[in-house]
N, CA and C atoms of all chains as a GROMACS GRO file, in nm:
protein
  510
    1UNK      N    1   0.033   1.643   0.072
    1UNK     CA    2   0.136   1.731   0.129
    1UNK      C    3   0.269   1.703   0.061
    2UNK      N    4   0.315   1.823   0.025
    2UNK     CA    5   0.468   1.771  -0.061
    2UNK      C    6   0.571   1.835   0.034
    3UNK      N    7   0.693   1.726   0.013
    3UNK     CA    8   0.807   1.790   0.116
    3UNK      C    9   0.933   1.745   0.010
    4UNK      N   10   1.056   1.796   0.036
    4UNK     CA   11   1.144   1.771   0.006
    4UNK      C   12   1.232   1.659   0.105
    5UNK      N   13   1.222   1.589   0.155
    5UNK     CA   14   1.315   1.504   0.232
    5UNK      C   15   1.407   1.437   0.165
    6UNK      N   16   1.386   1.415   0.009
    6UNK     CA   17   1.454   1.344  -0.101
    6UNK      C   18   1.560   1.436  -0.110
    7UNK      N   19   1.558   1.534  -0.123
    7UNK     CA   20   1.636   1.645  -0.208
    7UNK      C   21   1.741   1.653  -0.054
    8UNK      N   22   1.699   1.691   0.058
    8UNK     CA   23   1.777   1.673   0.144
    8UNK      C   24   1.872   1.574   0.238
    9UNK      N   25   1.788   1.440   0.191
    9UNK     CA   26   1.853   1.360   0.222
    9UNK      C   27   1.989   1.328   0.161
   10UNK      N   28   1.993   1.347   0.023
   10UNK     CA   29   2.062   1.332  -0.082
   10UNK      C   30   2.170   1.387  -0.065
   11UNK      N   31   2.170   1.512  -0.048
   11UNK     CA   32   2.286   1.630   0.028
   11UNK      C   33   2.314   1.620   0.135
   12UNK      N   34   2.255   1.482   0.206
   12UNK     CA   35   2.353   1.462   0.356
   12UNK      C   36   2.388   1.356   0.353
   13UNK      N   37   2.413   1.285   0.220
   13UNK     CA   38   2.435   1.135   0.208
   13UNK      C   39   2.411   1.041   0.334
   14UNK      N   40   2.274   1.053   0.326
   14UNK     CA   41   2.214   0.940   0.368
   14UNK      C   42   2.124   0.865   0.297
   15UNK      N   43   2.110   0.744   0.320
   15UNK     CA   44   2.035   0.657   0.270
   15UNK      C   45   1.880   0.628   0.328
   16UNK      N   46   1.824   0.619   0.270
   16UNK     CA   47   1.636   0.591   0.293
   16UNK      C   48   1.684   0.499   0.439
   17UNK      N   49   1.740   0.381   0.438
   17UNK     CA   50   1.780   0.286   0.537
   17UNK      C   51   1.796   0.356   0.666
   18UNK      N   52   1.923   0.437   0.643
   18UNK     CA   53   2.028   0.503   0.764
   18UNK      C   54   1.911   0.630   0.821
   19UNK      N   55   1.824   0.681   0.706
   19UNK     CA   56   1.742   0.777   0.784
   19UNK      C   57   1.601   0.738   0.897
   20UNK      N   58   1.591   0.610   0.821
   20UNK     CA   59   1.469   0.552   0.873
   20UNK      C   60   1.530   0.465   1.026
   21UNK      N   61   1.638   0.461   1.004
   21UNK     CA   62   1.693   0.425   1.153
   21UNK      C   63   1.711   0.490   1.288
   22UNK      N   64   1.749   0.611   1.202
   22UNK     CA   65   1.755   0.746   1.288
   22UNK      C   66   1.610   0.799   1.348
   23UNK      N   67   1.523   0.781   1.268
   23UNK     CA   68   1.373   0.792   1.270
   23UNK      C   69   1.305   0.701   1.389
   24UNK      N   70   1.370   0.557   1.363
   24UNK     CA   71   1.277   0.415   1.466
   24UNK      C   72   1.169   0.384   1.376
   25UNK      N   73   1.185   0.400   1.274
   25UNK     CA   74   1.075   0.400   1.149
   25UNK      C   75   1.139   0.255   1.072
   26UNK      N   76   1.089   0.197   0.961
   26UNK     CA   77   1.110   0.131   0.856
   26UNK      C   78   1.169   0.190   0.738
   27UNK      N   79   1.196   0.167   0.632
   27UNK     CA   80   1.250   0.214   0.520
   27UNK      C   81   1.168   0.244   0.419
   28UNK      N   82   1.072   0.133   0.411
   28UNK     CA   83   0.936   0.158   0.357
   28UNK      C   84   0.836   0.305   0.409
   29UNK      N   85   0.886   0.350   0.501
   29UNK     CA   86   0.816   0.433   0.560
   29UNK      C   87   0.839   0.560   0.527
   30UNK      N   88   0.992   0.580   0.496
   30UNK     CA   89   1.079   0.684   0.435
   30UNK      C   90   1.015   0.716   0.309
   31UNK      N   91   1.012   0.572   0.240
   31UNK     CA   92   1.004   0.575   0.055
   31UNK      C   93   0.887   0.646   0.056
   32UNK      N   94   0.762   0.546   0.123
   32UNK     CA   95   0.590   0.600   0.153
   32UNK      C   96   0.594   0.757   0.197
   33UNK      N   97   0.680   0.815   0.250
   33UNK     CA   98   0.665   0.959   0.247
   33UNK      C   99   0.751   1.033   0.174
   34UNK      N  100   0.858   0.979   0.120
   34UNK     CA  101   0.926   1.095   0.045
   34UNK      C  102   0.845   1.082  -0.141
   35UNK      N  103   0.792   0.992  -0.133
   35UNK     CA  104   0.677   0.937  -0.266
   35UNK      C  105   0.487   1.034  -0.205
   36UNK      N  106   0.507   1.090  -0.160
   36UNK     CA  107   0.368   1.158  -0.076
   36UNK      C  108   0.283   1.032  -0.079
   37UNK      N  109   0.313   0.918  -0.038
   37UNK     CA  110   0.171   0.841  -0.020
   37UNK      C  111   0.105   0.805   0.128
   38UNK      N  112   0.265   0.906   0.173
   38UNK     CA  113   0.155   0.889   0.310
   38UNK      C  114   0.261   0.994   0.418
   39UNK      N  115   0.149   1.064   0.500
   39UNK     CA  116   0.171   1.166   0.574
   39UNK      C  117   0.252   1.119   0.728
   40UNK      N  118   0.325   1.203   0.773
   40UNK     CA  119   0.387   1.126   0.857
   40UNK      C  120   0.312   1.220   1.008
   41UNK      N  121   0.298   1.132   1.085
   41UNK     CA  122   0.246   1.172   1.224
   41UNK      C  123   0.345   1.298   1.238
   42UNK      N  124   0.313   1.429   1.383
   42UNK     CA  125   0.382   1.569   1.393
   42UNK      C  126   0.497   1.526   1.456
   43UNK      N  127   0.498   1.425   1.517
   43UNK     CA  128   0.650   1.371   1.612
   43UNK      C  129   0.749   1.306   1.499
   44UNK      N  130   0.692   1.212   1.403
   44UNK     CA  131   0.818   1.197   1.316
   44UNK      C  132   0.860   1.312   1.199
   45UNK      N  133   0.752   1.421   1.220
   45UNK     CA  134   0.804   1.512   1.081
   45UNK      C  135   0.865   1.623   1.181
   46UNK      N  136   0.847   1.660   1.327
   46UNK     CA  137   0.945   1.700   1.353
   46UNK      C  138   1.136   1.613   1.380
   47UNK      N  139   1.112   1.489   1.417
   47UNK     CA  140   1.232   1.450   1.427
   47UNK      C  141   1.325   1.421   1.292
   48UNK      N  142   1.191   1.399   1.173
   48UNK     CA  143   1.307   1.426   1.013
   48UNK      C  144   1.361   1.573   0.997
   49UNK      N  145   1.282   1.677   1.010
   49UNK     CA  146   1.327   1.782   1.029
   49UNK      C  147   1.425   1.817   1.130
   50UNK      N  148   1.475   1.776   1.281
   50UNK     CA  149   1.550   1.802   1.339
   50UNK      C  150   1.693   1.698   1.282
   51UNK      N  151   1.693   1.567   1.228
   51UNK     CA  152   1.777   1.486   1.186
   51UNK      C  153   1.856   1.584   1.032
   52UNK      N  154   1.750   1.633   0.980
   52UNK     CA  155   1.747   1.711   0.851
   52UNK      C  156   1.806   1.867   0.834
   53UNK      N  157   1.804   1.889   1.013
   53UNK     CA  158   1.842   1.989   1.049
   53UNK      C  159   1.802   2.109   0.917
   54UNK      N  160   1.626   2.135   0.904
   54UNK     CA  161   1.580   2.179   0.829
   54UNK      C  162   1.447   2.261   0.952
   55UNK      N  163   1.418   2.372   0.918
   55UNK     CA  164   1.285   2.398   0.985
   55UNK      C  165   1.145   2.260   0.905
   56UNK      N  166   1.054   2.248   0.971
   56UNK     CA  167   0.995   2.194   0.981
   56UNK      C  168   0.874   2.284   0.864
   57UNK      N  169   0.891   2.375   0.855
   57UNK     CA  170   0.780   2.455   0.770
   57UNK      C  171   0.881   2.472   0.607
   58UNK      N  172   1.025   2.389   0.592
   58UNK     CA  173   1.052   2.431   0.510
   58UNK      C  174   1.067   2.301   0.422
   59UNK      N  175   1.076   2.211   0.525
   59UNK     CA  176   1.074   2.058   0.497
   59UNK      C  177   0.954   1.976   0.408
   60UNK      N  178   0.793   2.082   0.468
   60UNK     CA  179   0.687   1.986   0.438
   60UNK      C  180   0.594   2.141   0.360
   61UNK      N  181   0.522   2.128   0.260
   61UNK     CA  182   0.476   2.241   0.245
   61UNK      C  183   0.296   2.186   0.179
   62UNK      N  184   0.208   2.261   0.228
   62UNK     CA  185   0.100   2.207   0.159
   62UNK      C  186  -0.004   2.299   0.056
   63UNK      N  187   0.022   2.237  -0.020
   63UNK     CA  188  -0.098   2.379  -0.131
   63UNK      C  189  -0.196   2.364  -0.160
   64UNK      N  190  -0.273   2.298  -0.093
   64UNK     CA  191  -0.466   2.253  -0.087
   64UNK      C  192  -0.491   2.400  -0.063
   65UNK      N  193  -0.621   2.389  -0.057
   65UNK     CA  194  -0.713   2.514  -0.027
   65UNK      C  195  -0.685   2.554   0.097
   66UNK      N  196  -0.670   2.695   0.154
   66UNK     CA  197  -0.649   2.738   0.247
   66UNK      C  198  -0.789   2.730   0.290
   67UNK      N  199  -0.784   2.692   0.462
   67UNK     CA  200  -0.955   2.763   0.536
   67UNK      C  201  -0.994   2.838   0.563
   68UNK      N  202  -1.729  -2.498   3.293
   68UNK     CA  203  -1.652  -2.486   3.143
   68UNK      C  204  -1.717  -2.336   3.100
   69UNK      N  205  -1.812  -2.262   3.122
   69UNK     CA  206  -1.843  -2.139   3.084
   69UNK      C  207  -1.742  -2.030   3.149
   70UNK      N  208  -1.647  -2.038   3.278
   70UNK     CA  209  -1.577  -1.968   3.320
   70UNK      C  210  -1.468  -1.997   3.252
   71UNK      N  211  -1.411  -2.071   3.220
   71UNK     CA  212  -1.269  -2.126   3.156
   71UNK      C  213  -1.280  -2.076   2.983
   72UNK      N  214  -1.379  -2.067   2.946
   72UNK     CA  215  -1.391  -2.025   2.786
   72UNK      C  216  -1.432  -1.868   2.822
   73UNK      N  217  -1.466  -1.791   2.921
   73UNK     CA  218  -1.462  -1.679   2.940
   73UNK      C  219  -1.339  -1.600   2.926
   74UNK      N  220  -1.255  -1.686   3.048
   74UNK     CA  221  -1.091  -1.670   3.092
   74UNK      C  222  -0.994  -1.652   2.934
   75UNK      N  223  -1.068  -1.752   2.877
   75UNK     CA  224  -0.945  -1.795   2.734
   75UNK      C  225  -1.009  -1.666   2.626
   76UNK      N  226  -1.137  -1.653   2.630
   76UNK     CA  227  -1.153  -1.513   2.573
   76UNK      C  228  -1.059  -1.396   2.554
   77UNK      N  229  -1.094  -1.373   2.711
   77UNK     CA  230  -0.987  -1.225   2.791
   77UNK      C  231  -0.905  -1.296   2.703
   78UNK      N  232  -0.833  -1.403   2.733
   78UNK     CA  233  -0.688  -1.410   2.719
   78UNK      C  234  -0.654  -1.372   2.606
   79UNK      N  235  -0.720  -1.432   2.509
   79UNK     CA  236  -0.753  -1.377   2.354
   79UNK      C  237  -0.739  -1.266   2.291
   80UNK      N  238  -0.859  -1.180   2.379
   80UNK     CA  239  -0.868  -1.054   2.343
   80UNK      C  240  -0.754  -0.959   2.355
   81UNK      N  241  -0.653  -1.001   2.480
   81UNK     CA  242  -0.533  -0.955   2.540
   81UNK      C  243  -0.442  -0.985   2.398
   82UNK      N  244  -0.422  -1.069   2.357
   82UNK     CA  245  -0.303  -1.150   2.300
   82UNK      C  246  -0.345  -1.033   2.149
   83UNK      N  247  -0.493  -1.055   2.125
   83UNK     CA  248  -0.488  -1.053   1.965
   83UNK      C  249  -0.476  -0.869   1.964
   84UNK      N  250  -0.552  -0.801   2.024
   84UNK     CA  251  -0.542  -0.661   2.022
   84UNK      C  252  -0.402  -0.612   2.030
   85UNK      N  253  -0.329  -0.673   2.094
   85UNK     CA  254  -0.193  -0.555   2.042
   85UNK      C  255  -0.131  -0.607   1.945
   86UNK      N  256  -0.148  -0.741   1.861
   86UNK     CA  257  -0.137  -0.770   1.720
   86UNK      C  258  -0.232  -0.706   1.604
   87UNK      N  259  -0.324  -0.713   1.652
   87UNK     CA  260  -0.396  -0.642   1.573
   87UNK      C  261  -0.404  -0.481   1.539
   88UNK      N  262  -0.344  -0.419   1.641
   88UNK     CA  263  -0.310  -0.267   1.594
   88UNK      C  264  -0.184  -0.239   1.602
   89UNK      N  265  -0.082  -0.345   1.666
   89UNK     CA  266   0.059  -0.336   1.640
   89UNK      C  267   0.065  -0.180   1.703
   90UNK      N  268   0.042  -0.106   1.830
   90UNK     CA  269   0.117  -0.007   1.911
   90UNK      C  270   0.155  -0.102   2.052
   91UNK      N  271   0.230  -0.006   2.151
   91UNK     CA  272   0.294  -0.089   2.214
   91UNK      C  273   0.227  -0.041   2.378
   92UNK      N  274   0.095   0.006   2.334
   92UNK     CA  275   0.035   0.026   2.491
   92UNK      C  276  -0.001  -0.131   2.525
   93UNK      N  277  -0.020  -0.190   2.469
   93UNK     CA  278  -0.073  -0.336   2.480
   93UNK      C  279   0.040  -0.425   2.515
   94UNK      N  280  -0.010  -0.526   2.612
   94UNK     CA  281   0.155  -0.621   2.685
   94UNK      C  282   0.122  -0.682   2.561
   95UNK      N  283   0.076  -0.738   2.524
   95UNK     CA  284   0.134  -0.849   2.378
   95UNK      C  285   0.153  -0.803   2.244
   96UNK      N  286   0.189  -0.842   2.141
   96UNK     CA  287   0.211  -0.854   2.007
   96UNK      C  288   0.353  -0.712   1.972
   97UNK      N  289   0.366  -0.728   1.872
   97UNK     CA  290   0.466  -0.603   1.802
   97UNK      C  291   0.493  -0.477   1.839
   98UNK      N  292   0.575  -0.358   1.836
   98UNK     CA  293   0.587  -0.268   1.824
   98UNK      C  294   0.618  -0.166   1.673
   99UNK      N  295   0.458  -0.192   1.635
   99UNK     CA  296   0.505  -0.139   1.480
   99UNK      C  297   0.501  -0.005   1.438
  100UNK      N  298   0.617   0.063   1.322
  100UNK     CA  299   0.600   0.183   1.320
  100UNK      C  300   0.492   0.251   1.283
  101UNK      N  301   0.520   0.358   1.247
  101UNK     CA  302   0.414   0.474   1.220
  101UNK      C  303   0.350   0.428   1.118
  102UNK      N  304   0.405   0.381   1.023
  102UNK     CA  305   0.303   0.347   0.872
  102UNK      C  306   0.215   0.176   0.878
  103UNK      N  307   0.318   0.113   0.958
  103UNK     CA  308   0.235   0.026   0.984
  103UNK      C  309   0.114  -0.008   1.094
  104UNK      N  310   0.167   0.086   1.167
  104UNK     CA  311   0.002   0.104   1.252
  104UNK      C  312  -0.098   0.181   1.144
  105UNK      N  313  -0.068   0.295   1.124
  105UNK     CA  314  -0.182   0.368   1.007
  105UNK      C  315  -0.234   0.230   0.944
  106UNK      N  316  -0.155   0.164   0.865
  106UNK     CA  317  -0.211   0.031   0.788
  106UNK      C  318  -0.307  -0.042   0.873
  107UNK      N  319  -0.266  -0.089   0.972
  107UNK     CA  320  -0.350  -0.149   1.064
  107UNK      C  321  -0.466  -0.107   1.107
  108UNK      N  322  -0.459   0.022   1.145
  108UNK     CA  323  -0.556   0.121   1.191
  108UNK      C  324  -0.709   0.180   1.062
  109UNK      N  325  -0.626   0.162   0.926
  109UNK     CA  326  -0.701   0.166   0.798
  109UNK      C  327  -0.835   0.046   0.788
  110UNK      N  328  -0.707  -0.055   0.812
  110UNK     CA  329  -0.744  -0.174   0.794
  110UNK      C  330  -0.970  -0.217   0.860
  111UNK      N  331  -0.843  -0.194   1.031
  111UNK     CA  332  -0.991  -0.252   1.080
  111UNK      C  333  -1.054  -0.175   1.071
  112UNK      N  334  -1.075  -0.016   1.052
  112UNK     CA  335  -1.214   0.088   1.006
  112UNK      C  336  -1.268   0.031   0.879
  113UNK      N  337  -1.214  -0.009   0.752
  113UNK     CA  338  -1.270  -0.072   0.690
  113UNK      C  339  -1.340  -0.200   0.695
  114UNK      N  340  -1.278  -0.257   0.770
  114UNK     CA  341  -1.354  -0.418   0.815
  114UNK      C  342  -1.423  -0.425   0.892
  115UNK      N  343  -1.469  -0.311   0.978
  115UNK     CA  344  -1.559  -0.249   1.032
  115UNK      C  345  -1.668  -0.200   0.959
  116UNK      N  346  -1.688  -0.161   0.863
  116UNK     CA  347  -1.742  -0.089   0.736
  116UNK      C  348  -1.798  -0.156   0.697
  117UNK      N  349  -1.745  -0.284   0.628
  117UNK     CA  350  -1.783  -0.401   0.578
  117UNK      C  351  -1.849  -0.490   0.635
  118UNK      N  352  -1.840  -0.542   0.756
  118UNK     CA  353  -1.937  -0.551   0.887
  118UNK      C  354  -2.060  -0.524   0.871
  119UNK      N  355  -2.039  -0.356   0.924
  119UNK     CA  356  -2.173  -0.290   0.924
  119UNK      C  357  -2.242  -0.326   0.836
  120UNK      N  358  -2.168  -0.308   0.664
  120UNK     CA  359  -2.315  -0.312   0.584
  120UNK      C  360  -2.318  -0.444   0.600
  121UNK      N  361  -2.266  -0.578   0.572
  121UNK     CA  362  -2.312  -0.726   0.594
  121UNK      C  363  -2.458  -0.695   0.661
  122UNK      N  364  -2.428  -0.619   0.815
  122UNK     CA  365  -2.525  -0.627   0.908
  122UNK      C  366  -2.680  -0.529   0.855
  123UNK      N  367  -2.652  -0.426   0.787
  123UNK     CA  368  -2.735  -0.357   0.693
  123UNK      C  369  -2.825  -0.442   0.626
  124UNK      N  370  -2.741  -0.496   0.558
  124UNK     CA  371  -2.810  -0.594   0.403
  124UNK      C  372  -2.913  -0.689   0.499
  125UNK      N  373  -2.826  -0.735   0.566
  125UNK     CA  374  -2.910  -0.859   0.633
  125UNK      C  375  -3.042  -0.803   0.730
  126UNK      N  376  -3.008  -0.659   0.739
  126UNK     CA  377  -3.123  -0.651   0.820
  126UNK      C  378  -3.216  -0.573   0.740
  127UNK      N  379  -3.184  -0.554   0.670
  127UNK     CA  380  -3.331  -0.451   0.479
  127UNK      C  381  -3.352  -0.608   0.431
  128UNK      N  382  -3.302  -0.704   0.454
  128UNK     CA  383  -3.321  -0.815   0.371
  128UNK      C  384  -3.449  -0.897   0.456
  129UNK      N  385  -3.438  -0.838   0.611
  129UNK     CA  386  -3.526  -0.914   0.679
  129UNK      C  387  -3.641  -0.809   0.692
  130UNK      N  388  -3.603  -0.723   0.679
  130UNK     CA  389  -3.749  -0.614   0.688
  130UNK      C  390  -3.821  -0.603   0.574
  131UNK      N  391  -3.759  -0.636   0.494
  131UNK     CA  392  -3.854  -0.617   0.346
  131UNK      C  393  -3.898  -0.813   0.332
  132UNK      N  394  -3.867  -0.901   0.386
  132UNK     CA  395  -3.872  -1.024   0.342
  132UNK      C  396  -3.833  -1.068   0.266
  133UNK      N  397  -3.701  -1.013   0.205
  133UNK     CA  398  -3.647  -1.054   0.069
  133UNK      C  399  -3.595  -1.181   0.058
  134UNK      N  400  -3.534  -1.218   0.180
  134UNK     CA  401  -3.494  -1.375   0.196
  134UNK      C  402  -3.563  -1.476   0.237
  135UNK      N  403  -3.657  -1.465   0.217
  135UNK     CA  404  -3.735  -1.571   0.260
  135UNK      C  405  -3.733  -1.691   0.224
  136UNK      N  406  -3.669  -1.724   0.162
  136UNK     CA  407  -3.686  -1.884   0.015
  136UNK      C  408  -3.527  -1.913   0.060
  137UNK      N  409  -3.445  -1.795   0.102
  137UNK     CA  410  -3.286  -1.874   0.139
  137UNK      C  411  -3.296  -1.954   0.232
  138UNK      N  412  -3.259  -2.013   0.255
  138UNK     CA  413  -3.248  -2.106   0.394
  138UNK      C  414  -3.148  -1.997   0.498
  139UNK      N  415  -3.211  -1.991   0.625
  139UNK     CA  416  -3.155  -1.877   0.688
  139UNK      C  417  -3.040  -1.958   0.783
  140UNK      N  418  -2.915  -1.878   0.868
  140UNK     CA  419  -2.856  -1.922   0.932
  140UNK      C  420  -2.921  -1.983   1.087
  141UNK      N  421  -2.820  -2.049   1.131
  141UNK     CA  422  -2.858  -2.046   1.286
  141UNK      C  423  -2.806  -1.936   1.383
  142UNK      N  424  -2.827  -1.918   1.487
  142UNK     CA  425  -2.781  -1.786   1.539
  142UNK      C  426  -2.621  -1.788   1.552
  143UNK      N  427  -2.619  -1.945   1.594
  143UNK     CA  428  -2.457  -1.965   1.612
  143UNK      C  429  -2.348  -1.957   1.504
  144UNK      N  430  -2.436  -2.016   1.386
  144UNK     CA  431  -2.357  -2.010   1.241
  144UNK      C  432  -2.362  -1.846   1.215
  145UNK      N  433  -2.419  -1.749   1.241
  145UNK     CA  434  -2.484  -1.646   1.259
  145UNK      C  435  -2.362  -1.544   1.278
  146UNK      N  436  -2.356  -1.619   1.412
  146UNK     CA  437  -2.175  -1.541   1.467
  146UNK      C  438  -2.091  -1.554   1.412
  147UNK      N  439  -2.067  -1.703   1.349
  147UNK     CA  440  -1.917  -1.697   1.316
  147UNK      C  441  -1.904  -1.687   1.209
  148UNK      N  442  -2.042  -1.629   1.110
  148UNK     CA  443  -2.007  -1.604   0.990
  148UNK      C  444  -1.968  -1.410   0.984
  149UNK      N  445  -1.977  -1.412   1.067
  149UNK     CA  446  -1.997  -1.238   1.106
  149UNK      C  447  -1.867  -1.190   1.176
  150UNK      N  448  -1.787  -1.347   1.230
  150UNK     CA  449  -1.641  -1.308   1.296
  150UNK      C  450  -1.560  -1.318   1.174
  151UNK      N  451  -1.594  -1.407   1.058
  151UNK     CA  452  -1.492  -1.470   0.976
  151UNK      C  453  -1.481  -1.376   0.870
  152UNK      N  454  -1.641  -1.319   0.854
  152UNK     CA  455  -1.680  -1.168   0.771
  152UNK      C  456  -1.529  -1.071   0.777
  153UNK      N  457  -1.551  -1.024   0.925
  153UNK     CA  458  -1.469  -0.941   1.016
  153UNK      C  459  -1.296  -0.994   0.945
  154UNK      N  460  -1.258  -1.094   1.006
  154UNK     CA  461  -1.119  -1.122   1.015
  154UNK      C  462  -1.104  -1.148   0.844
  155UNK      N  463  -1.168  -1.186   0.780
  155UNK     CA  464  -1.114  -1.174   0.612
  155UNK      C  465  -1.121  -1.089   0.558
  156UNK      N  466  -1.186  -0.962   0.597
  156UNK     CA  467  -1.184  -0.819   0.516
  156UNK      C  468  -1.108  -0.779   0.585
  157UNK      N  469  -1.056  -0.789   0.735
  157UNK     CA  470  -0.925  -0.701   0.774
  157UNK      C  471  -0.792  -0.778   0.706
  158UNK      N  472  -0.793  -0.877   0.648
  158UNK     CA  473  -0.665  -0.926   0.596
  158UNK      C  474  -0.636  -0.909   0.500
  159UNK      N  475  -0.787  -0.905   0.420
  159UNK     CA  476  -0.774  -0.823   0.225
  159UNK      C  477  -0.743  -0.678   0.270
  160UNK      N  478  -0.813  -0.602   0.348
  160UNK     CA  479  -0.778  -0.474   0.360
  160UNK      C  480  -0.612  -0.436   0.386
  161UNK      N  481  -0.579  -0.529   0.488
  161UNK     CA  482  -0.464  -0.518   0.517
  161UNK      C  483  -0.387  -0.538   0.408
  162UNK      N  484  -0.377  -0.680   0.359
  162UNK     CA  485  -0.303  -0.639   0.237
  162UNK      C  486  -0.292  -0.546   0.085
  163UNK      N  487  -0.391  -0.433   0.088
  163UNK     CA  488  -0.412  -0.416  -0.003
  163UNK      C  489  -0.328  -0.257   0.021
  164UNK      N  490  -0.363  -0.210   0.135
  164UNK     CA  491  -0.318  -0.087   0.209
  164UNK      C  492  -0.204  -0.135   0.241
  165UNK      N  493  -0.082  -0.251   0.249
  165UNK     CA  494   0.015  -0.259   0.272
  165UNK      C  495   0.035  -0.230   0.107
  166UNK      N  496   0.014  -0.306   0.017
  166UNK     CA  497   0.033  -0.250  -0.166
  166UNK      C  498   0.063  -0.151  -0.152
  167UNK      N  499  -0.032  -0.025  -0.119
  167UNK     CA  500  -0.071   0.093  -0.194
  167UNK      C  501   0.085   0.186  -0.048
  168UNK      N  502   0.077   0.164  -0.008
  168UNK     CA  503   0.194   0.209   0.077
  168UNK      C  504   0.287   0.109   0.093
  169UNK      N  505   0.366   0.045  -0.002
  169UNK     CA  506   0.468  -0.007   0.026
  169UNK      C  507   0.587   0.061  -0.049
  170UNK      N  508   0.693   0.001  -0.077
  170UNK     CA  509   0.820   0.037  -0.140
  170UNK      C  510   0.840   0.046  -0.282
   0.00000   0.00000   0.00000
């Protein structure tokens, strides 16, 4: 799943640290998803998206095979 | 002494399970985040995995007679080679899935 959280974080000068605080998350946790190595549960990708003040469908986007 | 090593079990089982998956429904151990429970949660399905087949091998090994000439365990050595199985593949697993998702 690819998202932009990098690109937006960047433009709200925040730091991986300061977002992952805001989150209740780790920092490592930030990097591990803004690096796609790992998917974030629907409660923290809505609260990056509400912190991100981004829709949530614009934040995370996925281009696997549709079902 | 069979009730008192029962008791220290529970107690055990209490203490080590909410270390061992690190969420916070459990009165003991950590409250870890989202990636580190996933890690955790990776972890013991694999060391679970690894388990199983141990328990596989050993049991095609006894149905076919393939071991016959090893010197076999005792039931007791039996167990705790099967707990130690368990707790050293969740710690390689663990650390390996902390690697591959870290910083």
């Amino acid at each position: 799943m690819e998202n932009n959280i990098k690109e937006l974080r960047k433009k709200m000068n925040l730091s991986q640290k300061e977002l992952a605080k805001s989150c209740s998350v780790s920092r490592q946790t930030i990097n591990a998803i803004e690096n796609n190595k790992y998917d974030p549960t629907l409660q923290l990708a809505f609260q990056l998206a509400s912190i991100l003040e981004t829709p949530l469908e614009q934040l995370f986007r996925y281009e696997g095979k549709h079902l | 002494m069979q009730f008192f090593i029962q008791v220290l079990v529970i107690a055990l089982w209490v203490a080590s399970i909410g270390w061992i998956t690190g969420k916070k429904e459990y009165p003991v151990g950590p409250n870890d985040d989202e990636r580190k429970k996933a890690i955790k949660d990776r972890s013991m399905i694999q060391s679970w995995i690894t388990l199983l087949l141990f328990l596989l091998t050993n049991f095609l090994f006894d149905r076919f007679s393939i071991n016959e000439e090893v010197p076999s365990l005792s039931s007791a050595n039996l167990e705790l080679f099967y707990l130690i199985v368990a707790l050293v593949s969740y710690l390689i697993f663990y650390l390996i899935n902390s690697r591959k998702l870290s910083a």
